[in-house]
N, C-alpha and C positions, 0 to 999 in steps of 0.2 A: 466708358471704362472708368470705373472707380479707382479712387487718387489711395487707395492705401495697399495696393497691390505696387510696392518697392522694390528694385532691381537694380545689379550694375549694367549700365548702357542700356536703359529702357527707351531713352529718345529715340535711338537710333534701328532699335529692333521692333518698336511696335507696329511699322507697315507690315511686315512680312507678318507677324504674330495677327495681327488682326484678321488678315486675309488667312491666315490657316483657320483661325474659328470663324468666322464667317463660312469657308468652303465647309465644315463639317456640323455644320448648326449651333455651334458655341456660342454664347453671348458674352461671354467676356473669359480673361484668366481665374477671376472668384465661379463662376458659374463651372469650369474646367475642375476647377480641385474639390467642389462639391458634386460631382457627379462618381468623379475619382472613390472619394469617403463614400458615396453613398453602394459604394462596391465593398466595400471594405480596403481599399487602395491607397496608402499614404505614402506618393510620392517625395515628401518631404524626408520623412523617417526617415525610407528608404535608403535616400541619398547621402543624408546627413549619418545615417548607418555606415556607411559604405565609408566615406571620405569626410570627417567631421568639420574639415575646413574649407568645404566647398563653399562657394559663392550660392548667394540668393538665386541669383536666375539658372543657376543649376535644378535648384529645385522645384523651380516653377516651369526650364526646360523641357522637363521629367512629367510635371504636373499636364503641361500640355500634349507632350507624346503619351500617356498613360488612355489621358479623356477621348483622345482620338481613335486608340484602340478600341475605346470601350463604343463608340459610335459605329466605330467599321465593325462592332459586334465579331470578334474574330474566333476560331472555333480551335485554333494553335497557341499555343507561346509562341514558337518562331514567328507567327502569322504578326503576334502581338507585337512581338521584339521589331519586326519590320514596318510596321505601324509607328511606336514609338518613336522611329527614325524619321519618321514626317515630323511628327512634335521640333525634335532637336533642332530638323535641319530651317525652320522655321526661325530658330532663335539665334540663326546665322546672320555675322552682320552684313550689310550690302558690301560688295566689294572686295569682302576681306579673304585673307589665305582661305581659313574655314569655309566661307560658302565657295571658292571657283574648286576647290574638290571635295564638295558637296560630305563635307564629313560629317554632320549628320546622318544621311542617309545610311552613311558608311558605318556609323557607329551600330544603329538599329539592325542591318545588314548582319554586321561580326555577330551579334546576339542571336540572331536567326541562326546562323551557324552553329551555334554551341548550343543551339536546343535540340537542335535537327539529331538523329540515333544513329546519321553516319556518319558524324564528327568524334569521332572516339577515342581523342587525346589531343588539350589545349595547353600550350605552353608559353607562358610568359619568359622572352627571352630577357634577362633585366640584368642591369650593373648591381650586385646584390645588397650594396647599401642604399636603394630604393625601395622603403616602406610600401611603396603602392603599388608595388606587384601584389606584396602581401594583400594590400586592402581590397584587389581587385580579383585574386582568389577567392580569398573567406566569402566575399560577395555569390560569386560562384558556386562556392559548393555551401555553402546553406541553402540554395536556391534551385540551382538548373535541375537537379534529380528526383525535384516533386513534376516535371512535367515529361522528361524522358523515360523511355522503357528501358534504358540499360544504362547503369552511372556513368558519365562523362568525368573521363581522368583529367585532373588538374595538375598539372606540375611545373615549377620555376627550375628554370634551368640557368645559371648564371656563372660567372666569374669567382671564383675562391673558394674554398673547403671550408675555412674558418667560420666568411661570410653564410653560408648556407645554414652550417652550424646554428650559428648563433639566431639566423632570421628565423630558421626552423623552433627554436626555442620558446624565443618569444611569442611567436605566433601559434605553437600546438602545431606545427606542422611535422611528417615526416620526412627525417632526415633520412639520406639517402648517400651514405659513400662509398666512391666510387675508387677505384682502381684501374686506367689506362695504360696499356702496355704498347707504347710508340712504336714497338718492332714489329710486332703483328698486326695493332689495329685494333686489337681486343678490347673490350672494354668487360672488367669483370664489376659484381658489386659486393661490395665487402661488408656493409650492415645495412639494415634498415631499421630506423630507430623514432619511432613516434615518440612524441612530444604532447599527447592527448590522446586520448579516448573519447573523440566528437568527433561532428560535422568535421574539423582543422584536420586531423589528422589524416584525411581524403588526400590532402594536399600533398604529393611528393616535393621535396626540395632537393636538388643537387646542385652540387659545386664542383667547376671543370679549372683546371690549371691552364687550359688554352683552347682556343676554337677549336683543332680535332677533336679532343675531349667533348667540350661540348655538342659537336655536329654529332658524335657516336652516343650520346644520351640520345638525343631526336633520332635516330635508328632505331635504339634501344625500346623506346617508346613508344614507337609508330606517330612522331608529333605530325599530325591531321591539319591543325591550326597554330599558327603565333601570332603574337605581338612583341615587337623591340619596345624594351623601356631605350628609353634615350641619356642616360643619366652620365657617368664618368668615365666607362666604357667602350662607348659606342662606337669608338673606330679600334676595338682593340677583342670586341666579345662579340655582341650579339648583331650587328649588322653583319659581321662577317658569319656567324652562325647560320642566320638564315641563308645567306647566298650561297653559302656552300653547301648545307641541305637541299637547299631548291633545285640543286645545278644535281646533285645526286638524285633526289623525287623524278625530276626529268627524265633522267639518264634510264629509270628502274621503274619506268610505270606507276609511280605512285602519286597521289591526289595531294598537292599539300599547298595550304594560302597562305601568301602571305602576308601580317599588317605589317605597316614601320610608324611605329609610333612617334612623334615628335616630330625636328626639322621646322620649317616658317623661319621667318627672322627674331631676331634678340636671341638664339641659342648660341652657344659656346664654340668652339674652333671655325670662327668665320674670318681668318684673311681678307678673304675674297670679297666680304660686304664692303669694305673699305671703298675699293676700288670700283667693284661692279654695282653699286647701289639695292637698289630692293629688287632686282630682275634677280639675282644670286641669294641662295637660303643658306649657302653654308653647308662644310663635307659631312655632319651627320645628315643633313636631308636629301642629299645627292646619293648617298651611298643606301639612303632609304627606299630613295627612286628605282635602286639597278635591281632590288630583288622584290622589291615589294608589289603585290596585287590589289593594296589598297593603300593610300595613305593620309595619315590622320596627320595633323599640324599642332605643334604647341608640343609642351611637355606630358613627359609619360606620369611626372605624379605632382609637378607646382600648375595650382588650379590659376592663379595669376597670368603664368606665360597662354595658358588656353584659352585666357577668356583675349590677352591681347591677341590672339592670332583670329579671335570674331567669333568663336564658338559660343563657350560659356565656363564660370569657373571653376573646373574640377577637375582633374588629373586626366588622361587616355587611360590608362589602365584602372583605377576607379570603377569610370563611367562604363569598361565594361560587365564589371560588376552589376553596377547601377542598372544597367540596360536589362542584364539576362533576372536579378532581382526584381524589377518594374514589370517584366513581360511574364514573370511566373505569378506573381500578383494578380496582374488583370487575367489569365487565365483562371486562375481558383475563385476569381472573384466573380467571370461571368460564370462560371459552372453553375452555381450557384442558384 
């Protein structure tokens, strides 16, 4: 292995790294991202596109889930996306939150989902002063609809009218206001207001005044898939969001997964660590556990708490971006 291939936590993660390029005939990480380019695949871009404060071993994360697609010669995006998830889960550190629920895996997985043509509305459920829903949209919809047969609906669903507003703004997204009438149940909508003419403006945004509200967007929308950002929120918006769609989807025969983004140690309203030491993650990852079908560790958009939780460093919401942009890559690129 050559000494100019640079990483945070490379001591600790190169047994597992090695043994993944060994099992797929890799010779090293530089030999992974020249096979990558020689696709036309720049895992790097990609990433650094997506979330520009991601950590190195994000990119080389990425770098090595891309080259393994391209080895398993995959004939899908999702096929890709779920391939990639080998690379990630590789870059997991021994022991840590990230690798015992295998959230790489998990990540490459979500991917696979939102390529797949029965996934037909994703939803970021986010405390809406987190930029990295945003970033992990736009990732999204510049990407997933070069390899499905019918556009995959993007939309944030979150906490505030204002906030929505204004994320929508900046980002080219469309806004989306809403009108809920607590006596009936109703949910009406009162504009729809794009903010672009591109790619962004795919993006719905809505702002709910409270979980019913919100839970009645995900009706509204048929939401297929989510992810909770974990931000300021999260015991007040979208954990309960999801649980209380889920417990409806159940109720009503319908298909609906769910992530919980965030949770591990060092997040925010943990009492309980005090006292219970590292057995105890803390009530947004507890309440991630009661509706979640998958879950991912670390923060939804600070790449720092992801990489401490053994992953690597880039946001949960980002990297799904990152994932479904990396896996529509190596698909146009083995077409080719």
């Amino acid at each position: 292995m050559a000494n100019d291939v640079k990483f945070e936590g490379k001591e600790r993660r190169m047994a597992k790294i090695e043994k993944c390029l060994a099992e797929y005939g890799i010779a090293s990480l530089e030999d992974a991202r020249e096979l990558c380019l020689s696709k036309n695949v720049d895992p790097d871009a990609i990433v650094k596109g997506v979330q520009p404060i991601a950590f190195e071993n994000a990119s080389w994360a990425y770098t090595l889930g891309c080259a393994v697609a391209i080895k398993k010669n995959v004939q899908t995006a999702s096929d890709a996306a779920a391939a990639i998830g080998i690379g990630l889960e590789a870059f997991t550190v021994p022991g840590s939150v990230a690798e015992q629920r295998n959230v790489g895996l998990g990540h490459g997985n979500l991917g696979a989902m939102l390529l797949r043509d029965e996934t037909k509305c994703f939803a970021f459920l986010a405390g809406h002063e987190s930029f990295a829903a945003a970033e992990g949209a736009i990732g999204i919809a510049r990407t997933a609809n070069r390899a499905r047969k019918e556009p995959l609906r993007v939309i944030l669903n979150g906490l505030g009218k204002d906030a929505a507003y204004i994320i929508s703004r900046i980002n080219g997204f469309t806004y989306v206001k809403t009108d809920f009438d607590f006596y009936t149940g109703e949910l009406k909508i009162v504009e729809e207001r794009p903010f672009s003419d591109g790619e962004r403006a795919a993006v719905k945004c809505y702002g709910a005044n409270d979980v019913l509200e919100g839970v009645a967007i995900c009706k509204h929308e048929g939401v297929d898939v989510s992810i909770t950002g974990n931000s300021t929120n999260p015991t007040r918006f979208q954990h309960l969001v999801a649980g209380t769609y889920k417990k409806w989807a159940l109720e009503n025969g319908k298909k609906y997964f769910s992530v919980a983004s965030g949770g591990g140690t060092g997040r925010t309203l943990h009492p309980d660590n005090m006292a219970a030491g590292p057995a105890s993650y803390g009530l947004t990852d507890s309440m991630g556990r009661m509706h979640g079908d998958a879950q991912f560790a670390g923060s939804s958009s600070v790449p720092a708490h992801v990489e401490m939780m053994g992953l690597m460093g880039m946001g949960n919401n980002p990297m799904v971006g990152a994932t479904v942009a990396c896996a529509v890559a190596v698909y146009e690129g083995l077409k080719k």
